[in-house]
C-alpha positions as CSV (number, residue, x, y, z in Angstrom):
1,X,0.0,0.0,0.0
2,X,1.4,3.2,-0.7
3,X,1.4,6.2,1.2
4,X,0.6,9.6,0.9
5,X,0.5,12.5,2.7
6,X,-1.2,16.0,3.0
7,X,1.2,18.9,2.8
8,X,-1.0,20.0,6.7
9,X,0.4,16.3,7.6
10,X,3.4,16.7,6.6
11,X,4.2,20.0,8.3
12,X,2.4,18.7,11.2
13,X,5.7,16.1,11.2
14,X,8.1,18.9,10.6
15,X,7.2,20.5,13.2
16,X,6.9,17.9,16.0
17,X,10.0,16.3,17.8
18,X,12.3,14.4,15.5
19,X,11.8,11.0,17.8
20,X,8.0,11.3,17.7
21,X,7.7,12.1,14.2
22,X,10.0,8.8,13.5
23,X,7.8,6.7,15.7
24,X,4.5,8.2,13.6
25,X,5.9,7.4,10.3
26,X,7.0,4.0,11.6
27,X,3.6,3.0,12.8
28,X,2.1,4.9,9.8
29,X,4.3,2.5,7.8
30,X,3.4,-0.9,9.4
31,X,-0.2,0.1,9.1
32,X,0.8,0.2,5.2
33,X,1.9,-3.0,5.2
34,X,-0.2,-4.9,7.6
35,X,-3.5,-3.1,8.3
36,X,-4.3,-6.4,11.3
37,X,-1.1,-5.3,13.3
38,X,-2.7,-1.7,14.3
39,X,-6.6,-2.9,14.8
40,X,-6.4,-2.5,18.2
41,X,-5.4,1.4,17.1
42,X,-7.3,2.2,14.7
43,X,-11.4,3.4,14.6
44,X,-13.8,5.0,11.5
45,X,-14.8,8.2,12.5
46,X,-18.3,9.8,13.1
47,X,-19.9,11.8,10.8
48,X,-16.9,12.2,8.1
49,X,-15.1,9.6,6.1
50,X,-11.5,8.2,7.4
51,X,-10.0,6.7,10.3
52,X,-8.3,7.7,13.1
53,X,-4.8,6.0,13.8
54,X,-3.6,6.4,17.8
55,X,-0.2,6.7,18.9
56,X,0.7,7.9,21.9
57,X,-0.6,10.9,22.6
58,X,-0.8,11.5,19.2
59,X,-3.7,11.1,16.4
60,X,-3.3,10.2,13.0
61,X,-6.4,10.8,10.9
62,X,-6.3,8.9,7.3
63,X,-8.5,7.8,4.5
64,X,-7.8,4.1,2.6
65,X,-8.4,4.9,-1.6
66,X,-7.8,1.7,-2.8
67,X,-3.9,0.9,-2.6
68,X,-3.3,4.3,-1.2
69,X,-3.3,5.3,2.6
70,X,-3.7,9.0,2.2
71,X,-2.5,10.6,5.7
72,X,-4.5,13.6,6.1
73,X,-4.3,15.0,9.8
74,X,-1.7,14.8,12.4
75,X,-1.7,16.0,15.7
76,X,-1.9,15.7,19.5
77,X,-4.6,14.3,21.5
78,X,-7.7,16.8,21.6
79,X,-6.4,19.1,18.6
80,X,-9.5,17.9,16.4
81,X,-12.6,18.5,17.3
82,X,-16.4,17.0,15.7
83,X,-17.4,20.9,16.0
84,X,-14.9,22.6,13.6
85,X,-14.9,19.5,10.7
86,X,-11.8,18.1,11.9
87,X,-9.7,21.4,11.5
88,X,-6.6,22.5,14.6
89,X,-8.6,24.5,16.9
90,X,-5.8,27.0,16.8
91,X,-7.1,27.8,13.1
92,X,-10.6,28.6,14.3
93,X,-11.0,32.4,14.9
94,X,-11.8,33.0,18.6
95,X,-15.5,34.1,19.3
96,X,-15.7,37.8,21.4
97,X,-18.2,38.4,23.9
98,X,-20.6,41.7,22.8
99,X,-19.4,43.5,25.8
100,X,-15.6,43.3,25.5
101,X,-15.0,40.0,26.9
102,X,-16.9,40.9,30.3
103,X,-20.0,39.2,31.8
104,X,-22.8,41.3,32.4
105,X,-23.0,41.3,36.8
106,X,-25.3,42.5,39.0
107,X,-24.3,44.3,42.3
């Protein structure tokens, strides 16, 4: 199975520390070969094609297209959410309160 990745995955690997980001691509890569040596790791996702992968504290979120394992996410534990399609939360725009960030109190 060959393997490909998204250029967000990819940076997502760049970025990380060089031992993690070896132990992802290893596990990525015996996933490749033998899909039965990760089933304890792997589950389909909710409400949007793809699988996640889990290693570690990190989540690897991918899509099988016939021979090809297409990587599309990578990331820590709680950076995806159901609520923003999948995206980093760090790349959703914060929401601002009306009133300048202040709760409306009564004295």
């Amino acid at each position: 199975m060959q393997i490909a990745y998204t250029t967000a995955a990819a940076r997502a690997l760049m970025q990380m520390p060089a031992n993690m980001a070896k132990r992802i691509r290893a596990k990525i890569e015996q996933y490749a070969a033998d899909p039965a040596s990760q089933a304890n790791n792997v589950k389909k996702l909710k409400g949007r094609p793809g699988f996640r992968l889990r290693i570690g504290d990190y989540r690897v979120i991918f899509d099988r297209q016939g021979n090809v394992l297409a990587i599309l996410q990578i990331g820590p534990r709680g950076a995806f959410t159901r609520t923003d399609t999948w995206q980093s939360r760090t790349s959703s725009p914060r929401q601002r309160r009306p009133n300048g960030g202040h709760s409306a109190r009564r004295v």
